[in-house]
N, C-alpha and C positions, 0 to 999 in steps of 0.2 A: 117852804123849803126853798134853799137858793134856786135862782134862774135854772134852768135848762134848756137852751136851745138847740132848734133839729141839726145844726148844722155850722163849720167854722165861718161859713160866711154868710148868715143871718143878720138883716139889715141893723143898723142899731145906731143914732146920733154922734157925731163925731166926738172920739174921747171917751164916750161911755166905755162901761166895763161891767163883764158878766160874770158869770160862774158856770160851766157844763162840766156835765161827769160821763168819762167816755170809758168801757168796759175796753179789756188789755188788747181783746184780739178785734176792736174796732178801729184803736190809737193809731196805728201807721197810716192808716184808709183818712183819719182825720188828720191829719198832719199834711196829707199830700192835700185830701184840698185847702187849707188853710192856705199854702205855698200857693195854690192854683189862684184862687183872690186875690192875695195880699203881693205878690212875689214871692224871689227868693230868698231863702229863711238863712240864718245864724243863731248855731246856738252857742250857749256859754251856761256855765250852770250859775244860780241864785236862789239864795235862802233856802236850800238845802232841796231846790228843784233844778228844771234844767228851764231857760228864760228860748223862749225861741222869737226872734225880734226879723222881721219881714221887711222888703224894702219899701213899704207902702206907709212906714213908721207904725204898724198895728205889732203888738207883744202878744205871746201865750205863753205864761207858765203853768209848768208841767209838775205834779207832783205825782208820786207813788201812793198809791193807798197804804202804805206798810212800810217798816223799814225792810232790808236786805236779809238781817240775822242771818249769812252764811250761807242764805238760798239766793243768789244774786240768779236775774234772768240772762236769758242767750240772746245773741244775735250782735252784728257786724256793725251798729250803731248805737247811738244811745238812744232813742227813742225807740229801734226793735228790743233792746234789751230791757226799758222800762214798759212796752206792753208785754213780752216774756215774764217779766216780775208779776203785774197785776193779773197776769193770766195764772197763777199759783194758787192754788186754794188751800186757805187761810182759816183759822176758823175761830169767829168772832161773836164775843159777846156784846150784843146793844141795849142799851136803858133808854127810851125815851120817855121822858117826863115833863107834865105841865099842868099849872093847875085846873082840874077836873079832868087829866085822859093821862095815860100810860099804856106803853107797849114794849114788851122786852124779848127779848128772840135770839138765838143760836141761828150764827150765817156761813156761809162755806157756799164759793161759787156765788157769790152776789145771791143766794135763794135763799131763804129761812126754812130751818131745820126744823124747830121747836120755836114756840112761840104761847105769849097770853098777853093781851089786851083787854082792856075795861077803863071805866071814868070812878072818878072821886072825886068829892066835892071838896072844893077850897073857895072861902069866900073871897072877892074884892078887897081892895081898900077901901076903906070908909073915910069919909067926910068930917063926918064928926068928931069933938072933942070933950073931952074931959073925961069924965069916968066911963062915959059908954064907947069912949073911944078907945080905952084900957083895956076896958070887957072884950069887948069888940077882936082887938090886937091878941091877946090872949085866947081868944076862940080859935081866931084864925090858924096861929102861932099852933095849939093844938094838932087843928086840923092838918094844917100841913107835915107835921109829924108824924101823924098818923099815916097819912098818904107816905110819907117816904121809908116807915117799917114796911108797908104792906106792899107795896113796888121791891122792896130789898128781900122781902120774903119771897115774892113770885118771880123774880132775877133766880134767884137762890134754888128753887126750885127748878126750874125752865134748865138751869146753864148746869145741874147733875148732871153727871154720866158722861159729861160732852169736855175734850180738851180744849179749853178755852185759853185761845193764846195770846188776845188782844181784846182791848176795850173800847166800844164807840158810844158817848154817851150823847146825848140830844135833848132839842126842845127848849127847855128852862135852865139854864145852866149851873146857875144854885141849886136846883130843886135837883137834877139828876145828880151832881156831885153829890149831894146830904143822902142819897140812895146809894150812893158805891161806899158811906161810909159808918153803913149800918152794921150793926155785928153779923147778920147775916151774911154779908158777903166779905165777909174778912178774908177768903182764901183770896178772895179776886182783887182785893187794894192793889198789890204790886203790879197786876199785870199793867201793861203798855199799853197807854190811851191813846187811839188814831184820832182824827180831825175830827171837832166838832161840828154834828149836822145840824141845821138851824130851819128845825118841823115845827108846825104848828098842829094842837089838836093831834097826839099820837092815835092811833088806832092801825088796825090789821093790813089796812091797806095802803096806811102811812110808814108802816112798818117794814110794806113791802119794797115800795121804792126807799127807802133808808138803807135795805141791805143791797141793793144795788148800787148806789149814790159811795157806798163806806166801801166796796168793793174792788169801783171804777177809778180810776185818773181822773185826779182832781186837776180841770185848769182853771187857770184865771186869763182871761181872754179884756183887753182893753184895744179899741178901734183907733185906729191916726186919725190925729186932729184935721 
């Protein structure tokens, strides 16, 4: 899963650039120290975040976990009103897939509601060529079909009963899309897909930081040269 670091002014080579996920009612507490390291901030919005650039020449951008849809957050700036927003409970479904693990879950409050995890096998690539490299391709090819009915089934199940208003899918990013495009989950194609999380090995506990990670304020944090 992307970096997370404890803190906006955790050491890090000049120029580098991270990724932390800050939950809505942490964002202001994080904001002031960023300013307290770096200087004092300006913000401007970019790429449909808000860019907060420091006199120290260090950037964070800021995004929402979610669009607005009509529920825009409070407060007297733009960064109290984008932790008012992520502070809104949401309530999302996750697919995370890869070959041999999956985990899918119902989240509200960065916590999972519902959930199922378990492994499936998917072979490697092979090496090999000619006909056993056909066979081969063709098993695989199989298998990973199978793996993504049986994920769109346990989605399918899991995300019953629950209003699912948005979609975060992870892991393998082919392998989760060809799972949101199984007949089983035909009611949930249209809904609105948040940012993709980038997990390795889904399971319960991978699962868990996922639903916080999709919940939080996504920034992207680069240090001055």
């Amino acid at each position: 899963m992307e970096t997370r670091p404890s803190g906006p002014n955790e050491k890090q080579p000049p120029g580098a650039g991270r990724t932390a996920f800050i939950p809505g009612p942490r964002l202001t507490g994080w904001v002031d120290r960023f300013a307290a390291s770096h200087g004092a901030v300006q913000e401007e919005p970019d790429d449909g975040g808000t860019l907060l650039k420091a006199a120290d020449g260090a950037t964070a951008l800021l995004r929402a976990p979610w669009p607005v849809d009509g529920r825009p957050g409070r407060g007297a700036t733009t960064v109290e009103r984008l932790a008012s927003l992520a502070s809104q409970e949401r309530r999302l479904g996750i697919i995370l897939a890869r070959r041999g693990g999956y985990a899918v879950g119902v989240v509200s409050g960065g916590k999972v509601a519902a959930s199922k995890s378990g492994s499936r096998y998917v072979q490697s690539r092979s090496a090999a060529g000619g006909s056993s490299q056909q066979r081969f391709a063709r098993r695989r090819e199989n298998q990973a079909n199978a793996l993504t009915e049986a994920v769109a089934g346990y989605a399918a199940a899991v995300f019953a009963g629950h209003s699912i208003e948005y979609l975060v899918l992870g892991g393998d990013a082919a392998l989760s899309a060809a799972v949101l495009e199984e007949k089983a989950l035909k009611e949930y194609a249209s809904r609105t897909r948040l940012a993709f999380l980038a997990v390795t090995d889904p399971n319960a506990t991978v699962l868990r930081r996922a639903a916080a990670d999709a919940c939080a304020v996504r920034i992207e944090v680069t240090d001055p040269l």
